[in-house]
N, CA, C and O of each residue as an XYZ file, in Angstrom:
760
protein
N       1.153     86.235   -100.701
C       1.283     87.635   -101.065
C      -0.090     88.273   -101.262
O      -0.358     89.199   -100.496
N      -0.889     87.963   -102.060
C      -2.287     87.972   -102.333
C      -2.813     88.704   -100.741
O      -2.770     89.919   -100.549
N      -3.258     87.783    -99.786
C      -3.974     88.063    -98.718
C      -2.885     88.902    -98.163
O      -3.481     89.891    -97.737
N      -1.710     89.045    -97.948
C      -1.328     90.456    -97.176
C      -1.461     91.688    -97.897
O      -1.517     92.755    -97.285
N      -1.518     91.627    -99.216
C      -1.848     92.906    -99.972
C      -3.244     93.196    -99.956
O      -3.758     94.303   -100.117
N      -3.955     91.837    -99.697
C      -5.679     92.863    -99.201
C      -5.871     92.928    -97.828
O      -6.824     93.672    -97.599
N      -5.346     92.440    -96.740
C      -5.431     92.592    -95.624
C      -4.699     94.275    -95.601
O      -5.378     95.258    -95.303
N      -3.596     94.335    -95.875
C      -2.858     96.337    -96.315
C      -4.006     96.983    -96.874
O      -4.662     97.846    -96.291
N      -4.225     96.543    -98.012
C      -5.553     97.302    -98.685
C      -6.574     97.508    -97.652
O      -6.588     98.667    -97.237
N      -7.459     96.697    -97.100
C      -8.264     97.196    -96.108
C      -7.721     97.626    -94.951
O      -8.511     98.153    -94.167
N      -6.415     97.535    -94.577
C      -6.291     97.951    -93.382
C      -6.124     99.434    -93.720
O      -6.691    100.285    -93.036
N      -4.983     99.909    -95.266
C      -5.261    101.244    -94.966
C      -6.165    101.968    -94.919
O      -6.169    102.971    -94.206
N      -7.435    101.498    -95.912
C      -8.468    102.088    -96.230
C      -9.607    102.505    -95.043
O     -10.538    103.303    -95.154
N      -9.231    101.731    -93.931
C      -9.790    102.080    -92.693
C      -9.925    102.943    -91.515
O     -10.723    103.340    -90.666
N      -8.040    103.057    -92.149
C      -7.373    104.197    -91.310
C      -8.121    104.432    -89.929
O      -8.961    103.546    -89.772
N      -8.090    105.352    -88.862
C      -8.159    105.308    -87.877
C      -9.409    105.148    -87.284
O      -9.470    105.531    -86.115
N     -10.423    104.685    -87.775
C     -11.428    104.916    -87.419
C     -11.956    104.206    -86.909
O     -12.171    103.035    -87.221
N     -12.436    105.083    -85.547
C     -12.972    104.174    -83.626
C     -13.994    103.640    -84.120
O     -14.478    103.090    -83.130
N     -14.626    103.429    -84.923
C     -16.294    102.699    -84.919
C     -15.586    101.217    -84.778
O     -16.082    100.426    -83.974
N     -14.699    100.921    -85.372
C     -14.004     99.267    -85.544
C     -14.384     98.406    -84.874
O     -14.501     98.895    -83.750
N     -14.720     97.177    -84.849
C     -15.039     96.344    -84.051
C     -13.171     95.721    -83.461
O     -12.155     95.650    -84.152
N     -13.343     95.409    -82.126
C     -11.456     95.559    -81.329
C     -10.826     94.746    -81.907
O      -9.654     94.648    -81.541
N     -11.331     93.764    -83.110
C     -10.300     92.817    -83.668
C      -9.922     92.825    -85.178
O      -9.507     91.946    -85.934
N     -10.284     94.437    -85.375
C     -10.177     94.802    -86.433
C      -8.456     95.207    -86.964
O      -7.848     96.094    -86.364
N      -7.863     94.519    -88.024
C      -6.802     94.959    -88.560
C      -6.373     96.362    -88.411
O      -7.339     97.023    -88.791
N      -5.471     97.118    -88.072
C      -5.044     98.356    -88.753
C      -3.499     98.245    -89.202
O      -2.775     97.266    -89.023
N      -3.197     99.309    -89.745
C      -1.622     99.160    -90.483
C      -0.952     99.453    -89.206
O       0.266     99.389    -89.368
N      -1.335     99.802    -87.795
C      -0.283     99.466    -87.158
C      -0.129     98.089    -86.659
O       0.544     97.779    -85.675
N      -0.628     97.492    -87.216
C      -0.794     95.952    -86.699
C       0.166     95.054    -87.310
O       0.147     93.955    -86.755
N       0.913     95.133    -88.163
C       1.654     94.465    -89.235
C       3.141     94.840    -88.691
O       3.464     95.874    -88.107
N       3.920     93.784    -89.016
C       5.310     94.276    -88.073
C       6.469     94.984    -89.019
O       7.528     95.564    -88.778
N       5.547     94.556    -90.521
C       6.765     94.682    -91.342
C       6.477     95.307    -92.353
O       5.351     94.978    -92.725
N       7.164     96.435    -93.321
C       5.969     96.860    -94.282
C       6.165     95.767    -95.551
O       5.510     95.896    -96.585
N       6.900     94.946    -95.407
C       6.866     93.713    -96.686
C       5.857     93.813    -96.994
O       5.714     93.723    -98.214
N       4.417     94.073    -96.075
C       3.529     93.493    -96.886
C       2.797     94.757    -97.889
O       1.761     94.484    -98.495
N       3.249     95.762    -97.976
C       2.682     96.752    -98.467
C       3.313     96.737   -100.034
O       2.665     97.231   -100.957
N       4.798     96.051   -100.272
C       5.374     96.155   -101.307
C       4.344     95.602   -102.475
O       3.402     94.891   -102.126
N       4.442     95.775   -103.192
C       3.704     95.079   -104.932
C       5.036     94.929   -105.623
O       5.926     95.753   -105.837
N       4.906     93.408   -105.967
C       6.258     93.016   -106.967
C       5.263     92.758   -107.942
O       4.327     91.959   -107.917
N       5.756     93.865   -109.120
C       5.232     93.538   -110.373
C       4.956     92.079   -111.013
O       4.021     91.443   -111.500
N       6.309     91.935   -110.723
C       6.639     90.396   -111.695
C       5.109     89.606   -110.664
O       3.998     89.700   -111.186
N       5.195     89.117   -109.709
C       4.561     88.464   -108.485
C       3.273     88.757   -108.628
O       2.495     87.804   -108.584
N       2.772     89.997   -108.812
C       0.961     90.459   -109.369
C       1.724     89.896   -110.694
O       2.521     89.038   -110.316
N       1.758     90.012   -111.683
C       1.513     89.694   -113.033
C       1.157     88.035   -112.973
O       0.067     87.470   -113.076
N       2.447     87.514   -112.775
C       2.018     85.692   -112.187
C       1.038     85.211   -111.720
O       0.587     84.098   -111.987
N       0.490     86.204   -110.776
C      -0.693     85.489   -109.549
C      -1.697     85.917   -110.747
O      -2.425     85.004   -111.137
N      -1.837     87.114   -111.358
C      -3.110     87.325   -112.275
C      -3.619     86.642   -113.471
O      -4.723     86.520   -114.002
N      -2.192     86.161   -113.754
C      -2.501     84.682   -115.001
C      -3.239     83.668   -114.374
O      -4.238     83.272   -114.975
N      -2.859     82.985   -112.911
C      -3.091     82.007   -112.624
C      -4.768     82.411   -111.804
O      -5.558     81.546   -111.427
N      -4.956     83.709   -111.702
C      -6.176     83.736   -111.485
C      -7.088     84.990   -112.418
O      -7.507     86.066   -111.991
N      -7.131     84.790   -112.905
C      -7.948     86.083   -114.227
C      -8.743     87.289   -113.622
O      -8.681     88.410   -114.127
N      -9.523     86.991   -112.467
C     -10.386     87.975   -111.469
C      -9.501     88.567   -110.794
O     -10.120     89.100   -109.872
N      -8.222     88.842   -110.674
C      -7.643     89.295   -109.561
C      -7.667     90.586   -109.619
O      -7.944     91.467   -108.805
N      -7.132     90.562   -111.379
C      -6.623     92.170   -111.593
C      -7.945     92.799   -110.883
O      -7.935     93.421   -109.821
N      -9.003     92.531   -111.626
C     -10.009     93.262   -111.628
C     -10.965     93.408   -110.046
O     -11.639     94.308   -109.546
N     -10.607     92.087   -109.656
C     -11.254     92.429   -108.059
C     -10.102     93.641   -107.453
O     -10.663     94.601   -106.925
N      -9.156     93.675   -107.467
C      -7.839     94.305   -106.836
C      -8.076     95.898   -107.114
O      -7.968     96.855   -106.347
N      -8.480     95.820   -108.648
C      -8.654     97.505   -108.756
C     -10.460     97.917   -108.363
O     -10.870     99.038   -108.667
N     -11.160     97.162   -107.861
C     -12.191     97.556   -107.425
C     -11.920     97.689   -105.861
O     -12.755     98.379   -105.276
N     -11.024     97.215   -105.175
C     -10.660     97.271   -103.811
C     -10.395     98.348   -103.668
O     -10.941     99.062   -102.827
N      -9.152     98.869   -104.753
C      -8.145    100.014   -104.331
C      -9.549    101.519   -103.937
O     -10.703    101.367   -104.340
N      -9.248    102.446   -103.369
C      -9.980    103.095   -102.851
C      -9.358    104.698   -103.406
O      -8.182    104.779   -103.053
N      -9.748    105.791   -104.055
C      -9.282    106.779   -104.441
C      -8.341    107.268   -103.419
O      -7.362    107.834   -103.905
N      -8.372    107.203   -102.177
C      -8.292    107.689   -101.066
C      -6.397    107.112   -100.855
O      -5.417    107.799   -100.570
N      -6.523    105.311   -101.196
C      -5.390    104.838   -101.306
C      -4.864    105.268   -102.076
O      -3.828    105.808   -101.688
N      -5.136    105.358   -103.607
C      -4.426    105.869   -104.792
C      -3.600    107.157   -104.363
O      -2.372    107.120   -104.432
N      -3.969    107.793   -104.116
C      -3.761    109.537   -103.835
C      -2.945    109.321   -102.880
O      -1.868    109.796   -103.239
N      -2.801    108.610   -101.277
C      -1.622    108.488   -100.408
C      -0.568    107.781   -101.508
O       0.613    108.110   -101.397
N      -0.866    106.996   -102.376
C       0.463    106.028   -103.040
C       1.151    107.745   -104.395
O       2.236    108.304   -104.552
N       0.154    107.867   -104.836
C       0.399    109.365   -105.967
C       1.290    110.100   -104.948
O       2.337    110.581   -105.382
N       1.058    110.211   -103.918
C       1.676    111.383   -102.911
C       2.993    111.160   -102.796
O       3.778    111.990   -103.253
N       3.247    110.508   -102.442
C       4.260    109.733   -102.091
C       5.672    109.667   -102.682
O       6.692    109.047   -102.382
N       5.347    110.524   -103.614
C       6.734    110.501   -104.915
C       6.531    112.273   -105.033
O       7.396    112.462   -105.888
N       6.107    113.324   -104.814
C       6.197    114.487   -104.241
C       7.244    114.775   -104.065
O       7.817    114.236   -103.118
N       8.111    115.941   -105.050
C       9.540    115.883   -105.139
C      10.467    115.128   -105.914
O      11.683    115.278   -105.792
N       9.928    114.299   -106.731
C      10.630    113.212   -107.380
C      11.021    113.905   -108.776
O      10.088    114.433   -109.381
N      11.930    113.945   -109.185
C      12.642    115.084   -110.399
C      11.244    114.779   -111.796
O      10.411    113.872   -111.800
N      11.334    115.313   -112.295
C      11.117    115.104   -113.739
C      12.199    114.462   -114.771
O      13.372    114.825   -114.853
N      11.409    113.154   -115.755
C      12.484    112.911   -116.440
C      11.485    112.620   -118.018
O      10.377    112.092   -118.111
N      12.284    113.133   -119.010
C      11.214    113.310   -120.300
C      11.585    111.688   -120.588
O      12.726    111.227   -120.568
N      10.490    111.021   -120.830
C      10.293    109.574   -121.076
C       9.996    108.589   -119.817
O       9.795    107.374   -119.830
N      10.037    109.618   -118.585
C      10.133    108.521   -117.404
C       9.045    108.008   -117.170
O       7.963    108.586   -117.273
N       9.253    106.652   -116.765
C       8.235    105.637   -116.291
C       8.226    104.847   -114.533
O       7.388    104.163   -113.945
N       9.469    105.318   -114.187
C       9.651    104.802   -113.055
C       9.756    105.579   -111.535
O       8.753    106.245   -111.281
N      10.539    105.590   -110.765
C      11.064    106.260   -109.566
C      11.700    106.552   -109.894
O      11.745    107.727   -109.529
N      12.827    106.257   -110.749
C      14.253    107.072   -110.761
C      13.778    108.670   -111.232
O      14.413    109.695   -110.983
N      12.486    108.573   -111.977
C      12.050    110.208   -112.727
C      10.848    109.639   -113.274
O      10.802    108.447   -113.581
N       9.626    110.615   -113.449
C       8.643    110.561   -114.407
C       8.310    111.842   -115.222
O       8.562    113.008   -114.919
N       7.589    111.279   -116.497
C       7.114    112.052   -117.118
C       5.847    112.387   -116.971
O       5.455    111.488   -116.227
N       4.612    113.317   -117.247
C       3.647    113.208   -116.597
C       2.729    112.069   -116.326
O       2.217    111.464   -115.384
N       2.797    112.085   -118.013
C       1.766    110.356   -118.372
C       2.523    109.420   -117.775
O       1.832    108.650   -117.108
N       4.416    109.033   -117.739
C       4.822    108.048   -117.281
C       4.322    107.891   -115.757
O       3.952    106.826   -115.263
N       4.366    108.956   -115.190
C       3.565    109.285   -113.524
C       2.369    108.554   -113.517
O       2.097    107.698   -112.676
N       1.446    108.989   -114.730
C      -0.031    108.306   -113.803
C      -0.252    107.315   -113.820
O      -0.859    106.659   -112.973
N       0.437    106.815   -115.315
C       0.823    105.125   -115.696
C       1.280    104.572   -114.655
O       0.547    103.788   -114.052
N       2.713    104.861   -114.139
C       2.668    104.545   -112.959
C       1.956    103.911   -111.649
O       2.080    102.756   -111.242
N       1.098    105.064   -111.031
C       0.289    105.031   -110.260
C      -0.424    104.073   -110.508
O       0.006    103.120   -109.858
N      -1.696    103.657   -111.375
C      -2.320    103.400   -111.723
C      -1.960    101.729   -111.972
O      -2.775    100.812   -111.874
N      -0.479    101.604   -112.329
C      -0.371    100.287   -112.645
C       0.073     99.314   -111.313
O       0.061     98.093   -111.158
N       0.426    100.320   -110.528
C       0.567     99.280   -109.003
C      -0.330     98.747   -108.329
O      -0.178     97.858   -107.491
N      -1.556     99.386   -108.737
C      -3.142     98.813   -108.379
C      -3.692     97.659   -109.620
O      -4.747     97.026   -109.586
N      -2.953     97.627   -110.369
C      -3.082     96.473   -111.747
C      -4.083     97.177   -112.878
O      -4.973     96.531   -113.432
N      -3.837     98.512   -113.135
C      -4.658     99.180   -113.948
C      -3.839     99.587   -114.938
O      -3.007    100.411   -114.556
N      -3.763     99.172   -116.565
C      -2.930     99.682   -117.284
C      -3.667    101.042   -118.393
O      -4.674    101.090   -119.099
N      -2.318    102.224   -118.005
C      -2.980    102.949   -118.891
C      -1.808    103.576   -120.020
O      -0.599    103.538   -119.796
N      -2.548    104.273   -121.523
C      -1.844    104.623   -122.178
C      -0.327    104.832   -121.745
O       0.150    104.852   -120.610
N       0.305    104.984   -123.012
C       1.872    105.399   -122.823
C       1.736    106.817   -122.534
O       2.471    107.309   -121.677
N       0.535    107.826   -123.398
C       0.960    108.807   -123.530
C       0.158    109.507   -122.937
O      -0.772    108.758   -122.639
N      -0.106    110.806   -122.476
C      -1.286    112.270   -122.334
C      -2.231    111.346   -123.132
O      -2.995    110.436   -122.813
N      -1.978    111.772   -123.973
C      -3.383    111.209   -125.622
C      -3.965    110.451   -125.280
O      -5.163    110.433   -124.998
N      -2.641    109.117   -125.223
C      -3.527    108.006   -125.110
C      -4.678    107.537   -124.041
O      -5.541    106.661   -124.113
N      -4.290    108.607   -122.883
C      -4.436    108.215   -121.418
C      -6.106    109.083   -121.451
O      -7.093    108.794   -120.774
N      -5.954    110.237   -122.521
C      -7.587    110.876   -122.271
C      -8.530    109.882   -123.379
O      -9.709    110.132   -123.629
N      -7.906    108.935   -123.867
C      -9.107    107.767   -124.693
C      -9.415    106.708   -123.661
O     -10.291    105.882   -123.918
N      -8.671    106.661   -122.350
C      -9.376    105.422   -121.606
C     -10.331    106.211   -120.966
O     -10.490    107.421   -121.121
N     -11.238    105.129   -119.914
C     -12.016    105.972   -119.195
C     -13.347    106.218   -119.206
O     -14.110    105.552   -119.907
N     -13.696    107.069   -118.533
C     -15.336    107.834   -119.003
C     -14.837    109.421   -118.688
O     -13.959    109.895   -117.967
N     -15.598    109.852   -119.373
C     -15.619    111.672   -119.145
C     -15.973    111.906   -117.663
O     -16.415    111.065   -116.881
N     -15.702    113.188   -117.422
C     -16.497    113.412   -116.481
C     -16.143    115.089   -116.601
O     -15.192    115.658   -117.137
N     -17.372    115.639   -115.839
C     -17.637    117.399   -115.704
C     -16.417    117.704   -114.653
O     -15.949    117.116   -113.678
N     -16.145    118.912   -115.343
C     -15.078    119.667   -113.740
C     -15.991    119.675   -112.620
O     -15.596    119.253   -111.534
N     -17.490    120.227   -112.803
C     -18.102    120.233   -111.483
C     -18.187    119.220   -110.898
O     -18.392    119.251   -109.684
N     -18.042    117.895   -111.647
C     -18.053    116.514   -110.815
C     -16.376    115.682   -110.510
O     -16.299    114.532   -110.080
N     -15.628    116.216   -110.712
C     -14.064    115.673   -110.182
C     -13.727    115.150   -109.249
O     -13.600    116.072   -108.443
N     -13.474    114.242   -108.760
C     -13.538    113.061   -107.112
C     -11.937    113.017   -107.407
O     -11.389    113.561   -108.366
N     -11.469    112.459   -106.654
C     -10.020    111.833   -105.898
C      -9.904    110.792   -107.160
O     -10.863    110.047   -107.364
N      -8.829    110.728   -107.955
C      -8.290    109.794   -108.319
C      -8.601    110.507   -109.593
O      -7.568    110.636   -110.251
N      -9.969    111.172   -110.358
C      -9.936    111.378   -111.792
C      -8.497    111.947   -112.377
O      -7.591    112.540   -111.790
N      -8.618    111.586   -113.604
C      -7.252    112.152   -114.525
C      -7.593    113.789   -115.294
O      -8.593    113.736   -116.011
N      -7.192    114.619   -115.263
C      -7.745    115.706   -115.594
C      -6.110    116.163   -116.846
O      -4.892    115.983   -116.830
N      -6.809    116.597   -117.459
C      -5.445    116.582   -119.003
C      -5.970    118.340   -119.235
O      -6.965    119.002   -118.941
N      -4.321    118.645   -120.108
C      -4.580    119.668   -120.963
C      -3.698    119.807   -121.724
O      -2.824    118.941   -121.671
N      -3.548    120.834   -122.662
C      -2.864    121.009   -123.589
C      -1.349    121.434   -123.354
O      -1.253    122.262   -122.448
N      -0.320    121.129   -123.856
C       0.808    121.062   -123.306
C       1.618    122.433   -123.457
O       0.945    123.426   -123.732
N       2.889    122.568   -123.315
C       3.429    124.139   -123.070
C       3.311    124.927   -124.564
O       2.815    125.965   -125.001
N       4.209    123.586   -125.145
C       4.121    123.479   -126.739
C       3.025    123.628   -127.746
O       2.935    124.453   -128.656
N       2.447    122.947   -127.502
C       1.246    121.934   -127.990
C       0.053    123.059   -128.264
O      -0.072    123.969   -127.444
N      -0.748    122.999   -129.324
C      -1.933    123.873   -129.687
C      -2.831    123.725   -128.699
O      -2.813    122.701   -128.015
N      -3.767    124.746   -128.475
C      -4.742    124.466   -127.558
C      -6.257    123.843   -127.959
O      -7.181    124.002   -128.756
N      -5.856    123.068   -126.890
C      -7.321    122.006   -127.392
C      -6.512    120.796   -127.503
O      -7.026    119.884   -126.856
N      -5.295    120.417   -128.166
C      -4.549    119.350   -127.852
C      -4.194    118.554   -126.732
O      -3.657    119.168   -125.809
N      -4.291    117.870   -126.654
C      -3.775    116.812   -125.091
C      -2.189    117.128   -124.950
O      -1.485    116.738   -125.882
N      -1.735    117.617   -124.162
C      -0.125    117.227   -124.027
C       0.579    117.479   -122.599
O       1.772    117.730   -122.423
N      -0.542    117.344   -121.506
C      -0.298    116.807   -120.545
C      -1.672    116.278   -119.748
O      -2.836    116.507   -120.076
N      -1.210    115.532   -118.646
C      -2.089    115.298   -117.487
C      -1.640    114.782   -116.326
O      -0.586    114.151   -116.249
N      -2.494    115.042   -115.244
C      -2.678    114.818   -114.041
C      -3.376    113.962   -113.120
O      -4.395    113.580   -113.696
N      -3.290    113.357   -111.660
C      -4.549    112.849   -111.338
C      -5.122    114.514   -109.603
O      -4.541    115.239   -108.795
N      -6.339    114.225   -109.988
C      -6.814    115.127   -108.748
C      -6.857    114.395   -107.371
O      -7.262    113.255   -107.144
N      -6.355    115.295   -106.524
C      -6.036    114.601   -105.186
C      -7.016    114.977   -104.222
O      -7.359    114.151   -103.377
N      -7.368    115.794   -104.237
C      -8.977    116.595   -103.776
C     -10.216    117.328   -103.983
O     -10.244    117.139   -105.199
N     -11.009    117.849   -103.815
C     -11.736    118.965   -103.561
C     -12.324    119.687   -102.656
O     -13.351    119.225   -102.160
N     -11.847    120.956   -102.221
C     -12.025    121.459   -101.101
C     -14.378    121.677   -101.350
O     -15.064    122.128   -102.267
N     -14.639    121.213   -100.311
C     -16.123    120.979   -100.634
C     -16.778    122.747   -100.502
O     -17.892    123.020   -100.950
N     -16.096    123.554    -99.989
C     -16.765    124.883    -99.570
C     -16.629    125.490   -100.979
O     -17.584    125.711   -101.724
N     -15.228    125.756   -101.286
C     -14.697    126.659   -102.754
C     -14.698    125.975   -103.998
O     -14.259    126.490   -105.027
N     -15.422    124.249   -103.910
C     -14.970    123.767   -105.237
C     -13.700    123.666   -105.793
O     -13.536    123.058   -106.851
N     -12.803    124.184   -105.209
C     -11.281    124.293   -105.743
C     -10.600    122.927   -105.411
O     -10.618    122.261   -104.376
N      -9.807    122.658   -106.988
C      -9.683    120.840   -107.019
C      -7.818    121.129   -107.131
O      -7.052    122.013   -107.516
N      -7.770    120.075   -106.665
C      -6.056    120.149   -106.469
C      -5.739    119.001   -107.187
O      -6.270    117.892   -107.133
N      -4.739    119.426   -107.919
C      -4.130    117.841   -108.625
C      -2.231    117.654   -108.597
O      -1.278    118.433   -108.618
N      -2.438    116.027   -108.534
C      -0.937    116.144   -108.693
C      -0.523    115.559   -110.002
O      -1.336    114.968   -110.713
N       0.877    115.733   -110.368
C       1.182    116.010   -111.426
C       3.058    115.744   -111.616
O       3.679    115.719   -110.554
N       3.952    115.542   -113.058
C       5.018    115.764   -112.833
C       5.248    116.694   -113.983
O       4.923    116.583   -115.165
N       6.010    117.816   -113.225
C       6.293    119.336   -114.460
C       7.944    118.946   -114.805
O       8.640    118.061   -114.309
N       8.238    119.847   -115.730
C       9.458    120.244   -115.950
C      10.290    120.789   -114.816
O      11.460    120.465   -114.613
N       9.534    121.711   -114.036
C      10.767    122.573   -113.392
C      10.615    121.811   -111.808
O      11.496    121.579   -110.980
N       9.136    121.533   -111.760
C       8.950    120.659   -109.890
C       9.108    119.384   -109.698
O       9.419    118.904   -108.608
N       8.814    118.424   -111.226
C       9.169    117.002   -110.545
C       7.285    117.612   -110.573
O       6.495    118.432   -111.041
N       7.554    115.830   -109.203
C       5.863    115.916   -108.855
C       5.868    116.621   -108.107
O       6.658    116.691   -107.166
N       4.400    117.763   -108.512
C       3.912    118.479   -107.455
C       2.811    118.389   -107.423
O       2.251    117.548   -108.126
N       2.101    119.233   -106.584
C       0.991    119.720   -106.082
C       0.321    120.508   -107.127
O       1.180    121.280   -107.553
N      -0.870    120.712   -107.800
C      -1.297    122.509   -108.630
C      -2.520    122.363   -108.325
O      -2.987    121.254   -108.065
N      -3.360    123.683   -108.310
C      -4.868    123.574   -108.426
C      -5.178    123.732   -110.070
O      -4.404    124.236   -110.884
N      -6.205    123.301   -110.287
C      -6.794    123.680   -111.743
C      -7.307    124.937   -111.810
O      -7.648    125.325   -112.927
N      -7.511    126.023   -110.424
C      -7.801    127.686   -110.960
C      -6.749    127.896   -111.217
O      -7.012    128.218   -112.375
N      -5.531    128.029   -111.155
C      -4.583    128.606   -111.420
C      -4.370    128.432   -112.801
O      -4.328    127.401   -113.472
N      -4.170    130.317   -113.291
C      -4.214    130.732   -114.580
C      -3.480    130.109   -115.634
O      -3.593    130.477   -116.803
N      -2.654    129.079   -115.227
C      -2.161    128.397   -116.672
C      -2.644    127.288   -117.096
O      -2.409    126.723   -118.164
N      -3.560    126.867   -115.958
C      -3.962    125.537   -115.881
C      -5.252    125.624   -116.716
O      -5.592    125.148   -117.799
N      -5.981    126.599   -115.583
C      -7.251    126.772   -115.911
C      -7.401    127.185   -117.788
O      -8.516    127.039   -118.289
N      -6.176    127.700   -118.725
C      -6.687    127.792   -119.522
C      -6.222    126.965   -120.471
O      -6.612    127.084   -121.633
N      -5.242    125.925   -120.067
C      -5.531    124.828   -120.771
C      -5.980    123.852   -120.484
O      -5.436    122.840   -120.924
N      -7.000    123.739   -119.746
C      -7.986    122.789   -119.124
C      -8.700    122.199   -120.733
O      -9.386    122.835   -121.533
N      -8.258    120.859   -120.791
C      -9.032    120.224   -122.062
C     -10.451    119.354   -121.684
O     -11.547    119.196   -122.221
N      -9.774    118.881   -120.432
C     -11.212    117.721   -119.618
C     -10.968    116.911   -118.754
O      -9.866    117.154   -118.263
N     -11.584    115.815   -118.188
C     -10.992    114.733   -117.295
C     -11.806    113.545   -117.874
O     -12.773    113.582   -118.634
N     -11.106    112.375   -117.267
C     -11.411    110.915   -117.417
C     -11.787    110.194   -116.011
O     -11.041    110.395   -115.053
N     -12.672    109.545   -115.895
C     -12.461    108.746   -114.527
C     -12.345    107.369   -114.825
O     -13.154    106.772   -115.534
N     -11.243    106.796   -114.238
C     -10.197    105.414   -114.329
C     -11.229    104.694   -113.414
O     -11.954    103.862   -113.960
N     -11.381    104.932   -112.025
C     -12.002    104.200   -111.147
C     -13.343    104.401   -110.782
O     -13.871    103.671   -109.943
């Protein structure tokens, strides 16, 4: 299991690109997507029996991967407490994400802006967690977050995804006026 999940890992991370030498892996090369699955139980086992894994595994993963796997659930309802596919909550969302690459983070918003390192809005890459204060919630409080899926390099304008009340996971930019003014900060995980 191990070597087809890094042989997937580099193959997606390579994606189409002609420089390749001709005996180079790509994901159309694989017959089956078995090998793309992650069985929790199966990473947890293999990581006891080898201690470096977690940590080589989340230095592999590539923002680029994260963000196609984040994408991927786009449309997926909102559910208050969710942690899974059947529904997420925001934090249950990034927890999520984050833990299929073997990265564990807080339960909550809160907890999730104490891991990490800071980082500036002007500096936001693919994968950072960007939080703010929730609908409820005083401002300046944590009571939601997101991960950013881009930045357009001309306008600076950063797009993040996210799971709301009314969209499930979607798409938002951080200019947009509700965002932008409860913008509390970001974290970078990777």
């Amino acid at each position: 299991m191990i070597t087809a999940l890094l042989l997937t890992i580099f193959a997606l991370s390579v994606g189409n690109n002609t420089d390749l030498p001709a005996d180079t892996l790509l994901a159309d090369d694989f017959d089956s997507t078995d090998a793309c699955v992650i069985d929790d139980w199966a990473f947890d086992q293999e990581a006891e029996l080898f201690p470096w894994l977690r940590s080589d595994l989340s230095k592999a993963i590539t923002p680029h991967i994260l963000v196609n796997h984040a994408s991927s659930f786009i449309g997926l309802p909102y559910r208050r407490g969710g942690k899974t596919p059947k529904g997420f909550d925001c934090s249950g969302f990034t927890g999520h994400v984050f833990k299929t690459i073997g990265i564990r983070l807080g339960a909550s918003s809160r907890d999730q802006y104490r891991q990490g390192t800071p980082v500036e809005e002007k500096d936001l890459r693919p994968g950072d967690l960007v939080f703010f204060s929730g609908r409820a919630a005083d401002l300046g409080r944590v009571g939601h977050v997101g991960m950013v899926i881009d930045r357009d390099p001309d306008s600076g304008i950063v797009r993040f995804i996210h799971s709301t009340h009314k969209l499930g996971i979607t798409v938002s930019r951080l200019d947009e006026a509700y965002y932008s003014r409860r913008f509390i900060g970001a974290r970078r995980i990777l």
